[in-house]
N, C-alpha and C positions, 0 to 999 in steps of 0.2 A: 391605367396610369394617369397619375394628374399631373399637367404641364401652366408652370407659370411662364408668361407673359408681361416684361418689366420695359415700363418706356419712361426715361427718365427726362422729363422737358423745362425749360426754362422756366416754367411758373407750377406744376405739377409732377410729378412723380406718380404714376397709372400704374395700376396692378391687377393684371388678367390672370384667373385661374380657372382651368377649363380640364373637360373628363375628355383622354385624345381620343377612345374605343367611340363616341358617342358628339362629340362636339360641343357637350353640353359647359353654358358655363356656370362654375360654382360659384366663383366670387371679381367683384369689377368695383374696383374702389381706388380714393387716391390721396395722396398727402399735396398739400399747399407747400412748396419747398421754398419756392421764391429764388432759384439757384442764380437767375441773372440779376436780382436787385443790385444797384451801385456800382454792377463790373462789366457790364457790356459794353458799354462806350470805349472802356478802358481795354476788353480781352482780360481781364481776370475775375475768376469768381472769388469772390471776396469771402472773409477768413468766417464770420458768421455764416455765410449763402453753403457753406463748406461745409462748414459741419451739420446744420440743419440735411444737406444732402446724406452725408455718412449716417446719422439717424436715421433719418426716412426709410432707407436702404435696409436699416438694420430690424426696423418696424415690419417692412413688405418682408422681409425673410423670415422672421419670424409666424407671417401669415401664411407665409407657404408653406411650413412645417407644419400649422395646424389642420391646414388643408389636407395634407398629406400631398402637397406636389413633391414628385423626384426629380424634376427637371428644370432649371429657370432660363430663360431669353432676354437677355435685356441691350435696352438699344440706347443707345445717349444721343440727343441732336443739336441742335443750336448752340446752346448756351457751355456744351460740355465744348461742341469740333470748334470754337469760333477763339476757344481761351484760350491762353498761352500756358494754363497749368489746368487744362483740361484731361489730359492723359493722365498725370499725376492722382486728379481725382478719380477720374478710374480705374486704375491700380491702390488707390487707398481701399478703395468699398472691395474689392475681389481681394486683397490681404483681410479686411474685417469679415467679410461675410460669404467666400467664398465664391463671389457669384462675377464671372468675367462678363463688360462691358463691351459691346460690341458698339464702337463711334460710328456713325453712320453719316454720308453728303446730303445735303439737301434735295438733290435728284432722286438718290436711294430711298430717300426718306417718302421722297412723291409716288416712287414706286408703287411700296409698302400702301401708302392712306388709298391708293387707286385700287388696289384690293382686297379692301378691309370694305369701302366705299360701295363699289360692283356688288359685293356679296349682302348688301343690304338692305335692298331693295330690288326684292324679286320683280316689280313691275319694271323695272328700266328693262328693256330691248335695244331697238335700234339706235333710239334719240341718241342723238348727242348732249353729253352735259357738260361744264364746268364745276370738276372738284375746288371747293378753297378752305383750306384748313390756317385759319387764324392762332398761331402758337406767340408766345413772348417773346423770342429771337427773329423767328423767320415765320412766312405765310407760305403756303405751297400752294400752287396753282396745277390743274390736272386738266385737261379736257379729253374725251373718250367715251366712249358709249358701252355698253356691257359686254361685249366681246374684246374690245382691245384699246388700247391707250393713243392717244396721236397726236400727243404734246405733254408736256411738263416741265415745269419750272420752279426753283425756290427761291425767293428773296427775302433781302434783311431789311424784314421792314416789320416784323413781333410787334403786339402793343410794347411791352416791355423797352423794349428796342428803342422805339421810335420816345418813348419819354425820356430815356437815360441819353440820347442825342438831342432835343432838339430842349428842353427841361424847360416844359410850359406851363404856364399857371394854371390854377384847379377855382373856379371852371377855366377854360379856354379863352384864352383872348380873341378878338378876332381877324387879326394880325395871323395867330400862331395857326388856326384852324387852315387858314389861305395859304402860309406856309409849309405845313403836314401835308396838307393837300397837293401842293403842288410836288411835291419831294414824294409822293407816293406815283402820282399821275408818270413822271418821268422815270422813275423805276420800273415801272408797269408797260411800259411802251411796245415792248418786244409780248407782252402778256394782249395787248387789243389787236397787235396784228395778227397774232393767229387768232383771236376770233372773230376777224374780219374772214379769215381764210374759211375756217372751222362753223362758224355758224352756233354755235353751243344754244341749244334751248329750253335747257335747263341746268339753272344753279344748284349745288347741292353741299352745302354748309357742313363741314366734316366737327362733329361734336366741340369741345372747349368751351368759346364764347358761343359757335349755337345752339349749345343746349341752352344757355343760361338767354342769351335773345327768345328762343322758343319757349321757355319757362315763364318771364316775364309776358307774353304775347297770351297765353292762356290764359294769364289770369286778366292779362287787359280785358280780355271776350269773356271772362267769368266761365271759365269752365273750368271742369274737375277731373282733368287728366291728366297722364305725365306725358310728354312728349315725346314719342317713339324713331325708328327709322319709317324713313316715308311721310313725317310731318311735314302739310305742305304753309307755308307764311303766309298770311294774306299781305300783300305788297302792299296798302295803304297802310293797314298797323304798324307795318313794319319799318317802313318808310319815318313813318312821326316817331317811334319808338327811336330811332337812329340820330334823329333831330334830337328830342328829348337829351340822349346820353350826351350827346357830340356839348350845347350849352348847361350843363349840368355840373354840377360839383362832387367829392367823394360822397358825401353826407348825405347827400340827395340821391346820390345811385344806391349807397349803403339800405335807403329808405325804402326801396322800392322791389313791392313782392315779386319774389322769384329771384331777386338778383342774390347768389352766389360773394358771399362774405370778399372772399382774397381775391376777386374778380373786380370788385367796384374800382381799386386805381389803376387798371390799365382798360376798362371795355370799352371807355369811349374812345379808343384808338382803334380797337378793332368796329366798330362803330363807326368810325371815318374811311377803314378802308371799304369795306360792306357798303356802305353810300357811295361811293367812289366807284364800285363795282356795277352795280344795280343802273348809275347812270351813265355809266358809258359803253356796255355791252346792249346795244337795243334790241338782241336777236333774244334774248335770255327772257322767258315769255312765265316760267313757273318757278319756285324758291322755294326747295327741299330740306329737311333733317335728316342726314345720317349721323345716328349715334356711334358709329363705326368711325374706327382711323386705324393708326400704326400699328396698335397690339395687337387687333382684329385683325388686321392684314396678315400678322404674324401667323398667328392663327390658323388665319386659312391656308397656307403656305405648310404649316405643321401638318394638317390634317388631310391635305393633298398629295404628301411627302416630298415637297418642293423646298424643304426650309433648311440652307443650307451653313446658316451662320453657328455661330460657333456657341454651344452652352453650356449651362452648366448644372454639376450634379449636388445635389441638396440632401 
């Protein structure tokens, strides 16, 4: 039996299909939906962001038929829980496409990334890490080590997010960067004390913005690979890379190999928080790639027989 895996996010629409007998996966692709552009500030997805989602939806179902999946899972986060006609929207795609939306918190949602994450890196053991999963509405923050979880948190602090609030010039002023900054630093507060407590010594960048940070990073170094779970950053490139985005323009990010087309107007926000991170956790000693999150989490929750949400049949 082949099972889809649908996570439907503020800036992508992700679509896992995977063989359940075997684990194996057959297909992992996404649409560029853009579902928070112009309505997060507001709590409504707006009437274009709306329909581009009900398409998307209707594209992914169609991929699953060709698949041959009979089963689909789909999660909604940020940009669907945060709207005031976010229900709506998902009752519209489960009348078009049969496929029920399962809205999920931002906590549930850190769950999920924490083990999709763990199963990604068979060398984590003991260490303690920090999960950060960079989305358009909210970032979820994780710390835990491979046997069990010992914090979690999600904030509304998305690239998406933070430009539809705070609606700053392209590049950055220097004004608006010291402001982002400090409006993330204060959000985060309750996120440094526990790794004051926790110790985390290793970061581990949950796919989105780092794949496409990792993407651009290989080719800084001129190499000829794709970037896997387990890519580790080298903290200087990565460092100046972060600089680079943070003073940079769309056109200028547009420009720049590796970077991810519909990513260039929001990554120097994820960008900001990622610098923000790196400099005030001083215990965080390594900087990892998990190409793993939510879907994956699902996943392994399917395959474990622990997955108790509600799906649906195709």
């Amino acid at each position: 039996m082949n099972i889809a895996v649908i996570d439907l996010g503020t800036n992508t629409f992700n679509l896992l299909i995977f063989e359940q007998s075997t684990g194996k996966i057959l297909y992992n692709g996404k649409i560029a939906v853009k579902l928070g552009k112009g309505g997060l500030a507001e709590r409504k997805i707006q009437p274009d962001a709306y329909q581009r989602g009900l398409d998307a939806m209707q594209q992914h179902r169609a991929t699953c038929l060709a698949y041959n999946a009979t089963k689909a899972y789909a999660f909604a986060t940020s940009a669907v829980r945060s709207s005031t006609n976010g229900q709506q929207f998902a009752a519209d795609i489960e009348r078009l496409t049969g496929i029920h939306i399962n809205i999920i918190d931002g906590t549930t949602e850190a769950s999920i990334i924490y083990n999709g994450v763990k199963n990604s890196i068979p060398s984590l053991k003991k260490e303690k890490f920090l999960v950060m999963d960079i989305g358009g509405g909210s970032t979820e923050f994780i710390i835990g080590n491979s046997q069990k979880m010992l914090w979690k948190q999600s904030y509304t602090i998305g690239g998406s997010r933070l430009i539809e609030v705070f609606k700053p010039h392209d590049p950055l002023e220097a004004d608006e960067i010291g402001a982002i900054r400090q409006y993330v630093r204060d959000e985060l507060e309750d996120l440094f004390s526990a790794c004051n407590v926790y110790h985390p010594e290793i970061l581990i960048g949950s796919s989105g913005s780092f794949d496409t940070f990792a993407d651009i990073v290989v080719r800084i170094q001129n190499q000829n690979i794709i970037p896997g779970n387990g890519f580790e950053f080298p903290k200087n490139i990565l460092l100046e890379l972060l600089n680079t985005l943070l003073i940079s323009n769309q056109e200028q990010r547009l420009q720049m190999p590796g970077m991810e087309p519909f990513r260039a107007d929001t990554i120097h926000m994820s960008a900001l928080q990622l610098e923000i991170i790196l400099h005030s956790i001083p215990s965080l000693k390594k900087i990892l790639l998990s190409t793993f999150a939510l879907k994956e989490g699902i996943m392994f929750q399917i395959l474990n027989n622990q997955c108790t949400w509600q799906e649906s049949s195709l």
